[in-house]
C-alpha positions in Angstrom: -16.2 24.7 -13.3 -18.4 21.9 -11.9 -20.7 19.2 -12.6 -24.2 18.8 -12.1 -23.6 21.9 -9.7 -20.8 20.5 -7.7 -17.2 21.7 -7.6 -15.1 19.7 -9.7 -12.7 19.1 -6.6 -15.1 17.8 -4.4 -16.6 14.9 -7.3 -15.7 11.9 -6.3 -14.2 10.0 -9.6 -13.2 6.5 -9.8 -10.1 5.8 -11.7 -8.8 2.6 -13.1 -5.1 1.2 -12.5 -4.7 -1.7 -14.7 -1.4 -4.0 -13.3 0.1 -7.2 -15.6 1.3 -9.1 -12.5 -1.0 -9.9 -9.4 1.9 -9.1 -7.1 1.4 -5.1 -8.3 -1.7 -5.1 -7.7 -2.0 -6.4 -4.2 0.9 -3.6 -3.5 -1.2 -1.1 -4.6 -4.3 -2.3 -2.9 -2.2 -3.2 0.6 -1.0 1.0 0.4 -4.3 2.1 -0.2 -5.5 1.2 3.4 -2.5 3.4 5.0 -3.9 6.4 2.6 -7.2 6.3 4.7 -5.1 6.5 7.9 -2.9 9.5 6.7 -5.4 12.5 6.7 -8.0 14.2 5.4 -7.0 14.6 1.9 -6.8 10.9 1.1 -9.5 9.2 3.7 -11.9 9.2 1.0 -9.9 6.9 -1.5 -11.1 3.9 -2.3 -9.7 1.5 -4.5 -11.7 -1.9 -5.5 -9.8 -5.0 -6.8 -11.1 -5.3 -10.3 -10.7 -8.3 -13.2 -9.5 -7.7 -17.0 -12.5 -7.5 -19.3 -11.8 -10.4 -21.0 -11.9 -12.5 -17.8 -15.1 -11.0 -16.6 -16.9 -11.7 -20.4 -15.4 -15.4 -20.3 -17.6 -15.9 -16.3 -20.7 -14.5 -18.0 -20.2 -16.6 -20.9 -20.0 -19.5 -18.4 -22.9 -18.3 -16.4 -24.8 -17.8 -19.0 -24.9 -20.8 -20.6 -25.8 -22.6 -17.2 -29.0 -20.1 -17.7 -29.3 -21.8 -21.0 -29.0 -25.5 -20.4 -30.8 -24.9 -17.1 -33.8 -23.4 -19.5 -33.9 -26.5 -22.0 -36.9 -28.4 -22.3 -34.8 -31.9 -22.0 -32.7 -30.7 -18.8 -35.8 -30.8 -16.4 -34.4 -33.7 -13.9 -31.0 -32.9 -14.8 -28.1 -31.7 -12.6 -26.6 -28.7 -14.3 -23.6 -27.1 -12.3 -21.2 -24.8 -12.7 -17.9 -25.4 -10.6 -15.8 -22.4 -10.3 -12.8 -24.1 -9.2 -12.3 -26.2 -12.1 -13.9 -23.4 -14.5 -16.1 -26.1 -16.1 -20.1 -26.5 -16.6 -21.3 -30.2 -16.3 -24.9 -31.9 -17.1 -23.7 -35.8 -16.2 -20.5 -34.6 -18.2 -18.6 -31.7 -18.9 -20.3 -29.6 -21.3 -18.5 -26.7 -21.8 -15.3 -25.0 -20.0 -13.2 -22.1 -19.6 -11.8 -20.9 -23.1 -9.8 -17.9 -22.2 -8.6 -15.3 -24.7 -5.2 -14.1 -24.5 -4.8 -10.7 -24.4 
């Protein structure tokens, strides 16, 4: 069987591993890099550190209304930033801030 004429065990497929506690998921991540040493059948893994959804929609929230102040009329001379540190979006004050869901 194959896929856009390629053998189905030569695709290369990302999967997802989804982990609750940080300390899992640097475990994982820390083995993956002795995989690539071990031999030919796992030298093509790759793994990629990823965020939950909800943390990823709650940074373009954030970013996108820095885009938003940034393209109002009234905020020409004004400072708008974004610090990531304190998750918080100021114009003189703060304006708006992290408002994370819990999941």
């Amino acid at each position: 069987m194959g896929k856009l004429n390629k053998i189905w065990s030569e695709l290369e497929e990302p999967f997802n591993i989804e982990s609750c506690r940080r300390q899992v998921r640097d475990k994982v991540h820390g083995k993956t890099s002795k995989l690539k040493d071990s031999g030919a059948p796992y030298e093509r893994v790759f793994v990629k550190r990823d965020v939950h959804p909800s943390v990823r929609n709650e940074w373009k929230r954030l970013r996108d209304a820095e885009a938003a102040e940034r393209a109002k009329p009234q905020n020409t001379g004004c400072v708008i930033k974004l610090d990531t540190r304190a998750r918080k979006l100021y114009r003189d004050v703060i304006i708006d801030s992290w408002r994370q869901a819990s999941f």
